[in-house]
Structures are given as C-alpha cells and as structure tokens.
N, C-alpha and C positions, 0 to 999 in steps of 0.2 A: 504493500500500500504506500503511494505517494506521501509523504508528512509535510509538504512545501505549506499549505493550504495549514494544517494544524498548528505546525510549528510557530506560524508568524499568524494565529490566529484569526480573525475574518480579514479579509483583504477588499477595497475597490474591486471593482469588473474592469476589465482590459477594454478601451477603446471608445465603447459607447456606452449609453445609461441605458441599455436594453438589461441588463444584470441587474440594474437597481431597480427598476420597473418590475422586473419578476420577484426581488426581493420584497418592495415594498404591497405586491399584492401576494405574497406569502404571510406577512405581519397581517394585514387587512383579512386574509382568511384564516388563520390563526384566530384572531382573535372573535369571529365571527363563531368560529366551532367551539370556542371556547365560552362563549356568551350562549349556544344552545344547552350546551351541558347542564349550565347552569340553568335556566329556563324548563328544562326538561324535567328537574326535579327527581331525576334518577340515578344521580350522583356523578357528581363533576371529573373530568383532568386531577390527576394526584396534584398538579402544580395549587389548582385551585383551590385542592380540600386542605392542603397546606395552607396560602391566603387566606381563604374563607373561617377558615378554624381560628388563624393567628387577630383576622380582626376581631372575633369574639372575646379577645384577651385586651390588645392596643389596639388603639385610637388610630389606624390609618387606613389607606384608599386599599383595593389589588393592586394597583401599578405601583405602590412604593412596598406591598408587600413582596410582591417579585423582583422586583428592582434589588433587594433585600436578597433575593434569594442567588439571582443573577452574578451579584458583587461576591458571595460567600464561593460561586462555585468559579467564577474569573478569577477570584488569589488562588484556588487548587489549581487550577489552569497555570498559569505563573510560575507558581511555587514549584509546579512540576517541570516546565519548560525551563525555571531561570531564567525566565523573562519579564519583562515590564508589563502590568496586566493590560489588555486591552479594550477598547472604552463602547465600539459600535456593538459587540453582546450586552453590555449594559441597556444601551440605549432603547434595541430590540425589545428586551423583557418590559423596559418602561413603557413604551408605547404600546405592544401588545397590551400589557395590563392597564392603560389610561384607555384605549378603546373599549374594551371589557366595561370597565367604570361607566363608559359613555352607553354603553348599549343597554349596561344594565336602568339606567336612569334613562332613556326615551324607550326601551321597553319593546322592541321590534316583533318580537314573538308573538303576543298578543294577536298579529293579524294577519298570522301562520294557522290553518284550519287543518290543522296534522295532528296526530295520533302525539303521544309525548315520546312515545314508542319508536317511531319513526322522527321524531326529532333529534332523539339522542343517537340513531344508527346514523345520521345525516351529520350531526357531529363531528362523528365520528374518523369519516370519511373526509372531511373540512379538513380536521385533525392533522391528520394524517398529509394528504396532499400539501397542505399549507408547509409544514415541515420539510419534506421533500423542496420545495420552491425555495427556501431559506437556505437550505444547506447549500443548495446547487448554486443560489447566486454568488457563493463566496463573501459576500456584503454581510457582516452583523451577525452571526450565525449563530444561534439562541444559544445561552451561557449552558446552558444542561448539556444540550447538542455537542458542542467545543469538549466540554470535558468527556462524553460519551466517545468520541472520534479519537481524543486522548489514549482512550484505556485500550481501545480496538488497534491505535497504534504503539503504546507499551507493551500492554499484557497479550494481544493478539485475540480478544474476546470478539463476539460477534456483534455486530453496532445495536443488533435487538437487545442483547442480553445485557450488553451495559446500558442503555437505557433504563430499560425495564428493572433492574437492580437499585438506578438513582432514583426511579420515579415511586419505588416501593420504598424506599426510606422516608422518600415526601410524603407520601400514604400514612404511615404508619404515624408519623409526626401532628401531621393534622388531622387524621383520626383523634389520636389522645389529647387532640386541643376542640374539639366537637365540630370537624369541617364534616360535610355531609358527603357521605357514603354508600356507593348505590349500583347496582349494576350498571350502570353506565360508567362507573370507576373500574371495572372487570372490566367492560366492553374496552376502554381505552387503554389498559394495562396490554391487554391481548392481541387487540386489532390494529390499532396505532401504531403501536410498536413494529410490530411485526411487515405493515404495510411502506413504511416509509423504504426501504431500498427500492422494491417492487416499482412505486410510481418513482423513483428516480430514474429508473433503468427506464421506465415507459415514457417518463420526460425527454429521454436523451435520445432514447430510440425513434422515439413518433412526432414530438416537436422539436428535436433537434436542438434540446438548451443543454449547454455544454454543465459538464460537473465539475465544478472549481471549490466546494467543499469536500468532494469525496470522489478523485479523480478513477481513482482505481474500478470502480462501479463501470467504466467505462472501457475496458480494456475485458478483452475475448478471455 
C-alpha cells in the first residue's frame, strides 16, 4: 500500500478543484446520513452516540463535540507519524458536525413520507458512499478515517476492521454516557464499514475519480 497520501496526511487535489468539489459533496452527504440516523430514531453513527451521549453531560453543539473527537485522534495520527498534526481533518469533522447541528434544527425529515425503517437503511448507504468521496478526494480526510488508513499501513489490518474497532470504542463510550443505541448503530457498524472500499473501487472504476487517499485500491 502506497503511505504518500497517509504519511503527509490529507493533501490538496492536483491541478483543479474537481477533488474539492467531490470532497466537499462527500462532507455534504456525510452529514446528510448522519442527520437520518439521527431522525430515524433507530440508533445513530457510533460517532454520534458518542456526541449525543457527551452532550447529555456538557454544555456543547455535535460539531464541537466531534471536532473534540477529531483533534484526540489527529495527535494519534502525529504522534504516530512524528509529525506536525494536520489541520483540514479537523476542519472536516467540524463542518460535518455544524451541518448535523443545522439539519437537526430546520428539521428536513419531517417531509420525508418513508418508513423510519427505510430511512435508517438510506442512511446508511449516505454513510457509507459519502466516506468513500472523502477518502478519494485526498482533501480533509475524516480524522477516524486518517488514523484507520494508519493502522492498515503499520499493523497491515484491513481498512474494515480498523475502522470498525475505532468506531466500537466510540460505541461503547457513548453508550455508558446515554447516547442512543439502536439497530441502526448495528446496521452502520456492519454495513458502512464494510461498504466503503466497494464504492471506492466502483468510484474509480465507473466515474473514473482517481484514489489519492487510498491509492492502492487502484492497482490490479
């Protein structure tokens, strides 16, 4: 596996703002899936039930809750590389989680005439692709994400499994802080995870967007 992309953390796109464009509508659906979960009442994103749980304790927004979370796994990142932490995964988890903020207060769902059922497998799916569009723009590439790509290039784990290991810590955390917990915290541990290379390969394969966070996906 390539480390160019890890090593020096999220990077610019090469040439044109066609990479930020795919970036910034990765955050945009990210956080879109992430506001169904929540709406759906079937139990959110481990990131969230973290958030969710931690505002029941202080007094702040999601987006500084993540943003919080962002900065804890950017100094592992760092710490691990010997590097100077870097600032656009920050930035990503703030925005993601100031839209959240934003959806959750105008309230979009409401005039969604879907099953909760089908909101949360739609989610899901948000989830998941939105992910995939972040990694590959190389641009900001979500602080979990960065240290997830980390451990697949230390320890040689599989990019699911170190996920889904950091996202089960976040779980367990905001579980025992009362964030809400639900099959749709299964469906995202399971499905999410698991789906992000899939639509990366289908990205690179069928709209032809090059992979500048996880180049290797790209090679026979």
């Amino acid at each position: 596996m390539s480390t160019s992309t890890i090593a020096h953390g999220s990077r610019r796109p090469h040439g044109t703002g066609h990479r930020l464009l795919t970036y910034l509508a990765g955050c945009l659906v990210f956080s879109s899936g992430s506001y169904l979960f929540i709406y759906s009442d079937l139990g959110t994103d481990p990131l969230d039930v973290f958030a969710l749980g931690l505002l029941k304790h202080v007094q702040l927004t999601v987006g500084v809750a993540q943003a919080l979370i962002a900065a804890l796994c950017i100094l592992v990142w760092a710490a691990w590389y010997r590097r100077r932490p870097v600032v656009l995964p920050f930035v990503t988890f703030f925005l993601c989680g100031s839209v959240i903020d934003l959806l959750r207060l105008t309230d979009p769902g409401r005039f969604l005439p879907l099953p909760h059922v089908v909101l949360m497998l739609l989610a899901t799916t948000l989830c998941a692709y939105a992910s995939s569009l972040i990694i590959m723009s190389g641009v900001g590439i979500r602080a979990m994400d960065l240290v997830a790509l980390a451990i697949v290039d230390k320890w040689g784990w599989p990019f699911w499994a170190a996920k889904m290991s950091m996202e089960g810590i976040l779980l367990g955390c905001g579980y025992l802080m009362g964030g809400p917990v639900g099959v749709g915290t299964v469906c995202f541990l399971v499905v999410v995870d698991t789906m992000i290379q899939p639509f990366m390969r289908a990205n690179a394969r069928v709209l032809r967007i090059p992979n500048l966070g996880m180049p290797s996906l790209e090679k026979p």
